[in-house]
C-alpha positions in Angstrom: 0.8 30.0 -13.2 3.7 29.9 -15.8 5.0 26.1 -16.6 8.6 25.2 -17.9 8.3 23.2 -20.7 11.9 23.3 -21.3 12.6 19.9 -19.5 15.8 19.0 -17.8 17.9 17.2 -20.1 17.6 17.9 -23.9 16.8 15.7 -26.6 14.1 13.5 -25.1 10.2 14.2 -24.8 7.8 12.0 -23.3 3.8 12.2 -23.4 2.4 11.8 -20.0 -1.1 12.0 -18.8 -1.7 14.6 -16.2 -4.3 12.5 -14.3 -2.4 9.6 -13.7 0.5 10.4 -11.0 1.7 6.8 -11.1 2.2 6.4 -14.5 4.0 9.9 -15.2 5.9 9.1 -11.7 7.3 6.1 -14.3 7.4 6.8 -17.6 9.3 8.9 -20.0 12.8 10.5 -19.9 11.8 14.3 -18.2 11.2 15.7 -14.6 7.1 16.3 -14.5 5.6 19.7 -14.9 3.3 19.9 -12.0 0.1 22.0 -13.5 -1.2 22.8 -10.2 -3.8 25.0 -11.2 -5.0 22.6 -13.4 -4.8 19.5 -11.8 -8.1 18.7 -11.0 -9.7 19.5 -14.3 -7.3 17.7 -15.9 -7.8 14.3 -13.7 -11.2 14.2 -14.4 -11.2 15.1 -18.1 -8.4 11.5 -18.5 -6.7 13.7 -21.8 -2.9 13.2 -22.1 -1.0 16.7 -22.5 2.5 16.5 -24.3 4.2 18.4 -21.6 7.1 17.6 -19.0 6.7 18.1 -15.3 8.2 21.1 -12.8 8.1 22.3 -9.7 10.0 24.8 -8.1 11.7 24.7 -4.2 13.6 26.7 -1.5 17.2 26.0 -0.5 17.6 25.0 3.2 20.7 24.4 5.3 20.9 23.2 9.3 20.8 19.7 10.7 19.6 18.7 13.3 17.8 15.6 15.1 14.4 15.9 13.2 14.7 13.3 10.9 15.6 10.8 13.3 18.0 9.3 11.5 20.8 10.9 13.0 20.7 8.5 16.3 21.6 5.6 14.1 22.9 4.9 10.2 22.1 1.8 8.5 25.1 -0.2 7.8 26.8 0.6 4.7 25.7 -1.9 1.9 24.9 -1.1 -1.7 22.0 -4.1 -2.7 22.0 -5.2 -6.1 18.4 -4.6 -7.7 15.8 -7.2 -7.8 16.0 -9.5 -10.5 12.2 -10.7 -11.8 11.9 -14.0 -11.6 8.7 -16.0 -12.0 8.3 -19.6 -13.3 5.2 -21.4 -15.2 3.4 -24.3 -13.0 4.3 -27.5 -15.3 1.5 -30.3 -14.3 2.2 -34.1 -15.4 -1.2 -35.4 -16.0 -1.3 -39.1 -13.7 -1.7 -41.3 -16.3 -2.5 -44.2 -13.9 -3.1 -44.6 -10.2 -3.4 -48.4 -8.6 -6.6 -48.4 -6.9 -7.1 -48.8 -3.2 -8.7 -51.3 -1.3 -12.1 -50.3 0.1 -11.8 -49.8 4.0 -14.1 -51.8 6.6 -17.2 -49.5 7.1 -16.8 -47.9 10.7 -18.6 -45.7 12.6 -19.3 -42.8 10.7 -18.0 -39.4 11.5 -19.2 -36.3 12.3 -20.9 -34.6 9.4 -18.7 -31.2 8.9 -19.9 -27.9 10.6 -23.0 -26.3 8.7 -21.6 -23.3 6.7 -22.2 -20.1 8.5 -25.0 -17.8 8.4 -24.8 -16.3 5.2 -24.2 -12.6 6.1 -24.9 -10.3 3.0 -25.7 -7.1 2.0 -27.5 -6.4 -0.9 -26.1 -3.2 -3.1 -28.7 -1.1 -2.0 -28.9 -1.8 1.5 -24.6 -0.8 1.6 -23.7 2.2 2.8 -20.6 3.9 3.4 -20.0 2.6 6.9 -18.1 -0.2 5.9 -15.1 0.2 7.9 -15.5 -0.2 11.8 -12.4 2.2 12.3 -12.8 5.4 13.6 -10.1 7.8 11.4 -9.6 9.8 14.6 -8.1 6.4 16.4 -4.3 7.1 16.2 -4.1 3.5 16.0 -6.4 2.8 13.2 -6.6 5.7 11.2 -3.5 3.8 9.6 -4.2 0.0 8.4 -1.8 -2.3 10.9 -1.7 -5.2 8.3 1.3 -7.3 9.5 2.7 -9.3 6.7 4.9 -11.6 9.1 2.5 -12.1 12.1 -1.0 -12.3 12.5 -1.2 -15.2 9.7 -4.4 -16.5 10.4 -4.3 -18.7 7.6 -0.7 -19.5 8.4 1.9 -21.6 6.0 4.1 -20.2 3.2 1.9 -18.9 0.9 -1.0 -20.1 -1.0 0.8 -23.5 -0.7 2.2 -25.9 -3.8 0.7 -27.2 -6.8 2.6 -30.8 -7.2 3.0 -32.7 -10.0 -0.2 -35.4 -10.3 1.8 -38.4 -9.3 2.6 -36.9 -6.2 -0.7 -38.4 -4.6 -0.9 -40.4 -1.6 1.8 -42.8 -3.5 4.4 -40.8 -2.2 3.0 -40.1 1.6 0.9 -37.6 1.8 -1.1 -37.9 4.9 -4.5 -37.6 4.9 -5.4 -34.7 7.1 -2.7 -32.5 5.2 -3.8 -28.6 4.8 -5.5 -28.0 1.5 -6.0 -24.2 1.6 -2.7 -22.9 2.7 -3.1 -19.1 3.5 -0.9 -16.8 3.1 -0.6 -14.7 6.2 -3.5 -12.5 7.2 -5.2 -12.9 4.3 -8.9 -11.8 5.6 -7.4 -8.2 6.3 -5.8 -7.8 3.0 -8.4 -8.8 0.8 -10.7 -6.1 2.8 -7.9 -3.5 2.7 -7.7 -4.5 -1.4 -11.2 -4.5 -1.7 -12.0 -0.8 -0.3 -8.6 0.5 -1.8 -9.1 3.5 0.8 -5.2 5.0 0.0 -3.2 3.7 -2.8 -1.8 0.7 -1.8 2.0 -0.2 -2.7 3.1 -3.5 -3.0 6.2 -5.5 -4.3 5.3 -7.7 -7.3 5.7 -11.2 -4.8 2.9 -9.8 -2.8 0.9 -9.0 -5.7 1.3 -12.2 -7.1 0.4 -13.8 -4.2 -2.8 -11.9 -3.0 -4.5 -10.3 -6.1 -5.6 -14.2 -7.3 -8.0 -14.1 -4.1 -9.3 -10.5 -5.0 -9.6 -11.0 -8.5 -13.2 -12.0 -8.6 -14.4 -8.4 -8.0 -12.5 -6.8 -10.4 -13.0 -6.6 -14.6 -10.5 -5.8 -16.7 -10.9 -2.6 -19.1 -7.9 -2.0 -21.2 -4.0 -1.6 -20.6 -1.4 0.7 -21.5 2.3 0.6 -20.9 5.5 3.1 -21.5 7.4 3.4 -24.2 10.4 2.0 -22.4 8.0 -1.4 -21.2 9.1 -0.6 -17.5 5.6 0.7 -16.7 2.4 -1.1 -17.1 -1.1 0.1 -16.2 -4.0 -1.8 -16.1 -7.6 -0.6 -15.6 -10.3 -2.5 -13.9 -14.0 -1.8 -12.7 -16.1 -3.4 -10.0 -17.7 -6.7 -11.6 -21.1 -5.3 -10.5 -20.8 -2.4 -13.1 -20.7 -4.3 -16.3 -24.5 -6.1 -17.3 -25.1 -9.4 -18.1 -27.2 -10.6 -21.2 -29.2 -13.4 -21.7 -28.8 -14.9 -25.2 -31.6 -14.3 -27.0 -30.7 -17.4 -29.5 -30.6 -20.4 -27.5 -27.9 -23.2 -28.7 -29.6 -26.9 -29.0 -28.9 -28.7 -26.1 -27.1 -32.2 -26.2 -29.3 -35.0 -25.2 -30.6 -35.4 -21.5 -28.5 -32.1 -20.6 -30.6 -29.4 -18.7 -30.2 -25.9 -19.5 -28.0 -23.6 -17.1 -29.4 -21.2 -15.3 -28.4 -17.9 -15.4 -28.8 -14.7 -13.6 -29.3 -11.4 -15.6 -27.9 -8.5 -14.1 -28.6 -4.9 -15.1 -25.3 -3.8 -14.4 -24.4 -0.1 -13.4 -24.8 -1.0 -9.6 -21.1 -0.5 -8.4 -19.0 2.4 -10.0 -16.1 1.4 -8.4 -13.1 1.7 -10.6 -9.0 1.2 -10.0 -5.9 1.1 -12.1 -2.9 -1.6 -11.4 0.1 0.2 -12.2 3.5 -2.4 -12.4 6.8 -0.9 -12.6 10.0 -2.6 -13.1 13.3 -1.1 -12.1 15.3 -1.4 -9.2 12.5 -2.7 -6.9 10.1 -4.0 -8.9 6.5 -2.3 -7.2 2.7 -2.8 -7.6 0.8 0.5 -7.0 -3.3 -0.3 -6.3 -5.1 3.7 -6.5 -9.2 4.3 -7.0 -9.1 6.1 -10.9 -10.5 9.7 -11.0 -13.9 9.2 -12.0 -14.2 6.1 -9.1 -16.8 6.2 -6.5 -15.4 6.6 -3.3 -16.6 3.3 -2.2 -18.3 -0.4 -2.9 -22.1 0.1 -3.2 -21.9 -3.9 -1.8 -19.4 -5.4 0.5 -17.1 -8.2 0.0 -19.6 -11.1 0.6 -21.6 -10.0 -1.8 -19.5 -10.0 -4.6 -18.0 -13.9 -3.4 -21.5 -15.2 -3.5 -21.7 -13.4 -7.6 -18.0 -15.5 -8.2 -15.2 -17.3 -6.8 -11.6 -15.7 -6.7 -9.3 -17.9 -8.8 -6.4 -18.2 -5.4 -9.2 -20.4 -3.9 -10.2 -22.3 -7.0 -6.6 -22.7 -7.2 -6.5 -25.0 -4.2 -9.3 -26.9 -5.8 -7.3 -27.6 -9.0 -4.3 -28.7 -8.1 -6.7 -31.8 -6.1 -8.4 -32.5 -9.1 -5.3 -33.1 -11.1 -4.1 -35.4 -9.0 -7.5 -37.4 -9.9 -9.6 -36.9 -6.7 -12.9 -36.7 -6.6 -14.4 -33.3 -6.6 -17.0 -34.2 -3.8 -13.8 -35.4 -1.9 -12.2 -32.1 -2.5 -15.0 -30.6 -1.1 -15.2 -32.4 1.8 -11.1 -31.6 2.7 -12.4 -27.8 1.8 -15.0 -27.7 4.4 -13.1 -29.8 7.5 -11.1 -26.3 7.5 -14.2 -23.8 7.3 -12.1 -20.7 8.7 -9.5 -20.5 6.5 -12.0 -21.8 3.6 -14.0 -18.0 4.8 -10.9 -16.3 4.8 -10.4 -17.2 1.5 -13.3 -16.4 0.1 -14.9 -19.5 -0.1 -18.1 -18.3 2.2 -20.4 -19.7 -1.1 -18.5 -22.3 -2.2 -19.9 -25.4 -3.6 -19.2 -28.6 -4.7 -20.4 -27.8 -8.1 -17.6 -25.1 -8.4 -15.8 -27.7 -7.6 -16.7 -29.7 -10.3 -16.3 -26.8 -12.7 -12.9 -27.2 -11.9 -12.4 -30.4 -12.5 -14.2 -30.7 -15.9 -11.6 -29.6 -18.2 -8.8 -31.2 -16.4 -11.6 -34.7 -16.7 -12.1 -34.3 -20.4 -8.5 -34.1 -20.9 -8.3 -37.4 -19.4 -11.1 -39.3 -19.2 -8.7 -42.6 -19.1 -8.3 -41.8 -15.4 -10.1 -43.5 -12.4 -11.2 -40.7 -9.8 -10.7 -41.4 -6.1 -11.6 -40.3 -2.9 -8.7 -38.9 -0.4 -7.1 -41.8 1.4 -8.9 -42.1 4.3 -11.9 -41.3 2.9 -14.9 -43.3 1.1 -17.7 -43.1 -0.5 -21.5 -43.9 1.3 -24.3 -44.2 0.3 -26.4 -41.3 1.5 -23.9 -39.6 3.7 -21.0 -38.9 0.2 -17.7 -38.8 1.1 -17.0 -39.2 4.4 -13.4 -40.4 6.5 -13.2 -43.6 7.2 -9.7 -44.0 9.3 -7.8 -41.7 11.6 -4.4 -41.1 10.8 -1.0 -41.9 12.7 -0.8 -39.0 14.0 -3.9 -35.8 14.5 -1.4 -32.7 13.6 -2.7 -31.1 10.2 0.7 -30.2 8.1 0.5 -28.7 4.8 2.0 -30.3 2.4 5.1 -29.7 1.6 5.2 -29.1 -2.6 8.4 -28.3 -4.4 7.0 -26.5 -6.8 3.9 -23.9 -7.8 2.9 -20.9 -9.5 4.5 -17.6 -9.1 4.8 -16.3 -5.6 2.9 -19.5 -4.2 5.4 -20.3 -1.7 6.4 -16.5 -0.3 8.5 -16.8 3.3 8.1 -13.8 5.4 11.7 -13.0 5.9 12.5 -12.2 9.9 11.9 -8.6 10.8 15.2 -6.6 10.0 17.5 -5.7 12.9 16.7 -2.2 13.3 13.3 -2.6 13.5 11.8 -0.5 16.1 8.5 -1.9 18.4 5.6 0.2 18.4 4.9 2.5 21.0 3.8 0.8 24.2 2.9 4.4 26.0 -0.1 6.5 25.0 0.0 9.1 22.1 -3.7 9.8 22.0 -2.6 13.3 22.8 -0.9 14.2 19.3 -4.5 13.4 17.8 -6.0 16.7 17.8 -2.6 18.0 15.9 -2.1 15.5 13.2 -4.3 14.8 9.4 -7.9 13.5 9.4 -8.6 11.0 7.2 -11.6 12.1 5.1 -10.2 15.8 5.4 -11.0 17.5 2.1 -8.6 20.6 1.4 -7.0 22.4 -1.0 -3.7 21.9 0.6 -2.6 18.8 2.2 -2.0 19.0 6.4 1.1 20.5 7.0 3.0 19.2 10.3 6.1 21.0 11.4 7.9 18.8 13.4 11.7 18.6 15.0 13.7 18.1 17.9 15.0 22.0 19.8 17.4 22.3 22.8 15.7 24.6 25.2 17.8 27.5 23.9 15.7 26.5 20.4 18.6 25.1 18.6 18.4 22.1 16.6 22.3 21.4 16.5 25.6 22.5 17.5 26.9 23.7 14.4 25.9 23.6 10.7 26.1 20.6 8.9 27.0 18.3 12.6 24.2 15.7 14.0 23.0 16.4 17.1 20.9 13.6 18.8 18.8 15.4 21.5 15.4 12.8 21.1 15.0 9.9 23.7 13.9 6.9 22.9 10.4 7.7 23.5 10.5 10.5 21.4 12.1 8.5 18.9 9.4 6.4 18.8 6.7 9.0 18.6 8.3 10.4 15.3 8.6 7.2 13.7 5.0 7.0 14.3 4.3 10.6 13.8 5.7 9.6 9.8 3.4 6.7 9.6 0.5 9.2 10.0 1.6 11.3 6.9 2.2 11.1 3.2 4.9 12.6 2.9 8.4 14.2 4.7 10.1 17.1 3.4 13.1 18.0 4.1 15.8 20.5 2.9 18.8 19.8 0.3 21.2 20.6 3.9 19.5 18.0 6.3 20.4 15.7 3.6 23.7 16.4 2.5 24.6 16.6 6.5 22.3 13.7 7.8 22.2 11.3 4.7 18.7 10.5 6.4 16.3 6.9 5.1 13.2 9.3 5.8 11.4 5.8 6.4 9.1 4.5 9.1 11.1 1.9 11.1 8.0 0.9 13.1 7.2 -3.0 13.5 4.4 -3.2 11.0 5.2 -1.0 8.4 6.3 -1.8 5.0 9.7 -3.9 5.1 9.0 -4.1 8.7 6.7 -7.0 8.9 3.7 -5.2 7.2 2.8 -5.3 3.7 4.2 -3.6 0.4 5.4 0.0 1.8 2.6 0.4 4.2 2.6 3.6 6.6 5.6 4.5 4.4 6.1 8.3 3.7 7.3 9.7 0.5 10.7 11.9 1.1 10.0 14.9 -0.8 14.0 16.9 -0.8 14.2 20.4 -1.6 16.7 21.4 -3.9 16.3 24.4 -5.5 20.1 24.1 -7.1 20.8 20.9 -7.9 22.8 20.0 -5.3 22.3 16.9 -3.9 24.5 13.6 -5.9 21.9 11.1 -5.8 24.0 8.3 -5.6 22.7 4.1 -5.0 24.7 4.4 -2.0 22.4 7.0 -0.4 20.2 5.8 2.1 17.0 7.1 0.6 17.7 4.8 -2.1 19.0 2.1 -0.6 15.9 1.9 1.7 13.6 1.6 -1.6 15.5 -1.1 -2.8 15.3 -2.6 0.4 11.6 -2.3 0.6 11.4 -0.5 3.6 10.6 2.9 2.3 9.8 5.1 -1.0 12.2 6.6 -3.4 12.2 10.4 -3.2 11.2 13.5 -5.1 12.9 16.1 -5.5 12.2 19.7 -5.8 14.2 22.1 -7.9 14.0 25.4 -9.8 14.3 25.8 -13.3 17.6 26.7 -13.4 18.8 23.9 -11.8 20.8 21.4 -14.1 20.0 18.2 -13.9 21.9 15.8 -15.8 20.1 12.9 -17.6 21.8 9.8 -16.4 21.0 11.3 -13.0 17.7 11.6 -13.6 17.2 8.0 -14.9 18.9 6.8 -12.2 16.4 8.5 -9.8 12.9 7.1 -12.0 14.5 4.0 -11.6 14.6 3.4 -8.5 10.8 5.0 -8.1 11.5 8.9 -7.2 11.4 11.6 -9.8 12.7 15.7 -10.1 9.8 18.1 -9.6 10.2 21.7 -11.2 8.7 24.7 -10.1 8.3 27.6 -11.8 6.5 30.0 -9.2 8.2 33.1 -7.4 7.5 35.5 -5.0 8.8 39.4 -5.5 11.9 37.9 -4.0 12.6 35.7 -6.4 12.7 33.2 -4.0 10.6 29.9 -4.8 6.7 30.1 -3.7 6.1 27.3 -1.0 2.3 28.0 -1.5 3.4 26.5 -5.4 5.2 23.8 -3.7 2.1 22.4 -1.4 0.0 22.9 -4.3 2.1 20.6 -6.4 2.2 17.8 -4.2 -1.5 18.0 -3.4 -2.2 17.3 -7.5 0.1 14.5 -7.1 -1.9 13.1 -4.4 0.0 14.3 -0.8 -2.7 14.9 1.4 -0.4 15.3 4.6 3.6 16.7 4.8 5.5 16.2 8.0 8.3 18.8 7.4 11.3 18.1 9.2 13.6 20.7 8.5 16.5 21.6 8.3 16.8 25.2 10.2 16.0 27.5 7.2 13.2 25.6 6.2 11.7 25.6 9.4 12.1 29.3 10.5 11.0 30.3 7.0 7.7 28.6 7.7 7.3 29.6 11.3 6.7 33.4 10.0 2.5 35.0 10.1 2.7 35.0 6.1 2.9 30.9 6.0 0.2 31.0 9.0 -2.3 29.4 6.6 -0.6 26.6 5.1 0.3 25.3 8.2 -1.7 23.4 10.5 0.0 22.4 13.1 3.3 21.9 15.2 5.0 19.4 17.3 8.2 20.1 19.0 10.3 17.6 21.2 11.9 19.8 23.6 15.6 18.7 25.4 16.7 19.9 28.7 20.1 21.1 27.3 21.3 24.3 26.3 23.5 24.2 22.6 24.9 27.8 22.5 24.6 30.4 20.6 26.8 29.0 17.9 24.3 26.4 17.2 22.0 26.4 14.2 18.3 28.3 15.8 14.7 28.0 14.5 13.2 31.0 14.9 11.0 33.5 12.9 11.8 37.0 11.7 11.2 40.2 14.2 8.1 41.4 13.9 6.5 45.0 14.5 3.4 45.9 15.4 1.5 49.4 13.6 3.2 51.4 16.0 6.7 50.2 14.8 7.3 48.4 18.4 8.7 44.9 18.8 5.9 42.4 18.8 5.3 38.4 19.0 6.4 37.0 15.9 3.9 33.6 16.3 1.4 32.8 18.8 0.4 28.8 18.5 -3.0 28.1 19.7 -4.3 24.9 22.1 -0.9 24.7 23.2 -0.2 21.4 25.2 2.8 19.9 26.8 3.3 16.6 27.7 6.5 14.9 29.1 7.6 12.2 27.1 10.8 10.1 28.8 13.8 13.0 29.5 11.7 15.3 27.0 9.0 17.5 26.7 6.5 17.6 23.9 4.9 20.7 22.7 2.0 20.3 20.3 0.1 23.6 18.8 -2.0 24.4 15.8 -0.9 27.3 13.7 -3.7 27.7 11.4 -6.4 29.7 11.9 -9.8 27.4 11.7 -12.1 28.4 9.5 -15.3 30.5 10.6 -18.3 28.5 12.0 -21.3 29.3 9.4 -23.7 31.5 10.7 -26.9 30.0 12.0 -29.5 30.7 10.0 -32.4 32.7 11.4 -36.4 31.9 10.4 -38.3 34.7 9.2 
């Protein structure tokens, strides 16, 4: 395979590392040579090559309703990029705090619920059942995490630190909510934990649920560009590294016991990831396994909160303690919650983590008197306990003004044109859409668009024509959350200005989290031709947070110039250059698959436009595509329209024959359409059985 090394503009060079998508997607001032031959080798060797990036495409033109996006446009609004902001907790130590009078001993309460059954798995007893979810359920294969409902732990966030005077001097009630949530936080620490797909994330999410993760991870080493907008850090499962009992023990103070510490051999979890933070136009957190990662956790998440506690639910402990509470009186608030105390991690916890908390805080003031919660007293034999009910029995979290970065995140209301997931059954497109564990050298190839019944996809070049129902709207939206990426042609877009997002309730910038079931437009360009612009709706929707910024495929003659391109890696997309041709001269797409499979695309839902599609529909692309899904609409366009439609074919004997035959056709009526689902690609042999001798 011949590489371009040329780059796109002149003048600027950039060393990227071939095994690292995100941070080449990122860094440096050229379009990425795409080594597909090499890509694999290279991952797993981790060596930087000094090299730009290229891939090659094929010009398309024809619009029609595939995308759909042509039923509806967002409304025209150019969003100024993100500005970072985070601020520093600043903590006033209480220098003084009037003590209470002691309550009249009443009847004592209710002890708090025994923890729960300690549930554990030890690293050798894990397997790599850990997920419940079958990856042929249409309606799990994808993770649902909704970042605006389902927030078990409720509340804005992990809640507020306060200054230490804030106390019960100013009102707090007694029953207020010590561990504040943030929403669905038992789901996204699982989903962080098994890291199944690269998970991308804004930087306020990050913020806000890596501190309850952060307890399985250790940190390796960092990197960032040359430009500081990309930052990459590298972390492996805590189980990996060993721990070493000192062999020269330090002299003890006075009446102090020695710790006790647990040596572990280390080397039991090779679980590794990289953290990859980019700031530019939307500022993003990308979570990905590293090449040399086991595929999973040789433990589950219990295990590794009995070995330590995430800092997020320490976090809750401190800001108590420097309001000078007791830390058995912390404790005791912890456990009167003992679901959202699990949710966050806090299965093991104990009052003497508690107390670690505390200490430093406690030496730094040891002029302070510490004191039970009001409401709540000290007795002998039973520790703290509550004394008094209070005025009323609704638990409110309390309501801080300030705390640390990202602490108080609001889920804003679900945009306007969100659409609700499908009601109606789509178990049917199962057998025609990507598996989950599905390993292949090329990633699933869907084709999928909307056809009149005279197979014409719109009236004329270049003109939208709607001719999906809303049900069939619906299935493609969901038909894109069940793919990595959507390619279209440089025509579709010119004619369409599509979002190529997932507008499903639930996926990212829909109520879910970071850019969840969000595709990554991939635009075919061979030319040059499309003005990427921040008013185009591709990058307005990144900005936005509701999808991904696009790549875009062109040939190497195709001038790109370098304020475009900068625009483009700022807002998260890049150029891809390919380099391949057939004896046409036209671009390979067998170059172009293989390109986005190194870069991590294990499934393409092509959309079209007309070219593209008829191209694809001919026997010599037979084995790169898997399947096809067609919404058919009882109307008739004409034969001005634009067609889909593969070349004539002959058979040996020079007469006309089929030019494609799909295989397990069904048809199912969806609203005023008709669905046609096929597979194209010819499954491979069954293995012969083998026969004893």
């Amino acid at each position: 395979m011949d590489h371009d090394v040329s780059g796109v503009s002149e003048g600027s060079s950039k060393a990227i590392s071939s095994t690292d998508k995100l941070d080449s997607l990122q860094n440096g001032d050229q379009a990425r040579v795409t080594e597909a031959g090499r890509a694999s080798s290279d991952r797993e060797m981790e060596v930087e090559v000094d090299v730009d990036v290229d891939v090659e495409a094929k010009d398309t033109t024809g619009s029609g309703d595939s995308s759909a996006d042509a039923q509806d446009s967002a409304p025209e609004s150019h969003l100024e990029p993100q500005s970072q902001f985070r601020s520093q907790l600043q903590v006033q130590v209480q220098s003084q705090r009037q003590p209470q009078p002691q309550p009249q001993p009443q009847q004592q309460l209710q002890q708090p619920p025994p923890q729960q059954q300690q549930l554990q798995r030890s690293p050798e007893a894990h397997t790599e059942a850990q997920s419940t979810s079958s990856p042929d359920d249409p309606f799990r294969t994808r993770e649902h995490l909704l970042f605006r409902h389902g927030a078990s732990g409720g509340g804005d966030g992990m809640g507020g630190g306060g200054d230490a005077g804030n106390g019960t001097e100013q009102g707090e009630s007694s029953n207020y909510i010590l561990i504040n949530n943030p929403p669905n936080l038992s789901r996204i620490r699982q989903v962080m934990f098994e890291c199944k797909e690269p998970i991308e994330i804004s930087l306020e999410e990050f913020e806000t649920y890596w501190p309850f993760i952060d307890n399985v991870w250790v940190k390796q080493r960092s990197n960032s560009s040359k430009e500081g907008h990309c930052t990459t850090d590298y972390y492996m499962c805590r189980l990996r590294r060993p721990t070493h009992r000192s062999s020269e023990t330090r002299p003890l103070p006075q009446g102090k016991r020695p710790r006790q510490k647990r040596v572990r051999e280390g080397g039991i979890c090779n679980f590794q990831i990289k953290v990859v933070k980019f700031e530019g136009a939307y500022s993003t957190v990308t979570i990905a396994r590293t090449p040399g990662s086991s595929r999973v956790h040789s433990h589950d998440l219990d295990y590794i909160d009995k070995v330590k506690r995430n800092s997020g639910l320490m976090e809750f402990a401190r800001r108590e303690a420097i309001k000078g509470y007791l830390p058995s009186s912390i404790y005791t608030k912890f456990r009167e919650d003992p679901e959202k105390l699990v949710e966050a991690g806090g299965k093991f916890c104990t009052v003497t983590d508690v107390r670690n908390v505390s200490a430093k805080w406690r030496i730094q003031n040891p002029e302070v008197k510490l004191m039970p919660h009001d409401g709540y007293e000290y007795q002998k034999g039973h520790g703290i306990v509550r004394t008094r009910a209070t005025e009323d029995n609704r638990t409110t979290p309390v309501d801080y003004s300030t705390g640390p970065p990202g602490a108080n995140i609001v889920p804003p209301p679900l945009p306007p044109d969100t659409l609700s997931f499908p009601q109606f059954p789509l178990d049917f497109l199962e057998p025609y859409l990507p598996k989950l564990n599905d390993k292949r050298q090329f990633p699933h190839v869907t084709l999928s668009y909307a056809s009149s019944m005279d197979s014409k996809i719109s009236l004329l070049p270049g003109m939208q024509t709607v001719l999906s129902g809303p049900e069939a709207k619906l299935m493609t939206h969901y038909l894109r959350s069940r793919h990595d990426a959507i390619l279209i042609g440089v025509g579709t877009v010119l004619a369409d200005n599509p979002g190529l997002n997932c507008r499903l309730e639930g996926a990212g910038g829909f109520g879910g989290l970071g850019r969840m079931w969000q595709p990554r437009p991939v635009v075919i360009d061979p030319t040059g031709r499309w003005p990427v612009h921040p008013d185009c709706r591709m990058l307005r929707t990144a900005v936005e947070g509701k999808g991904k910024a696009p790549w875009v495929v062109v040939s190497p003659g195709a001038q790109i110039h370098p304020q475009k391109l900068m625009m483009l890696k700022g807002y998260g997309g890049d150029f891809l250059r390919i380099v391949e041709y057939n004896h046409n001269w036209r671009l390979r797409w067998e170059a172009v698959l293989r390109a986005l499979a190194s870069e991590g695309i294990k499934s393409v839902m092509i959309e079209g436009g007309g070219r593209v599609l008829s191209e694809l529909l001919n026997p010599e692309y037979t084995e790169f595509i898997d399947s096809m899904i067609v919404t058919v609409a009882p109307t008739y366009l004409g034969s001005g329209g634009v067609s889909v439609s593969p070349n004539s074919k002959l058979d040996e004997q020079g007469k006309p024959n089929a030019a494609l035959n799909p295989r397990d056709v069904k048809w199912v009526p969806l609203g005023q359409n008709v669905i046609m689902c096929g597979k194209i690609r010819t499954a491979p042999a069954a293995p012969l059985p083998r026969v004893e001798s």
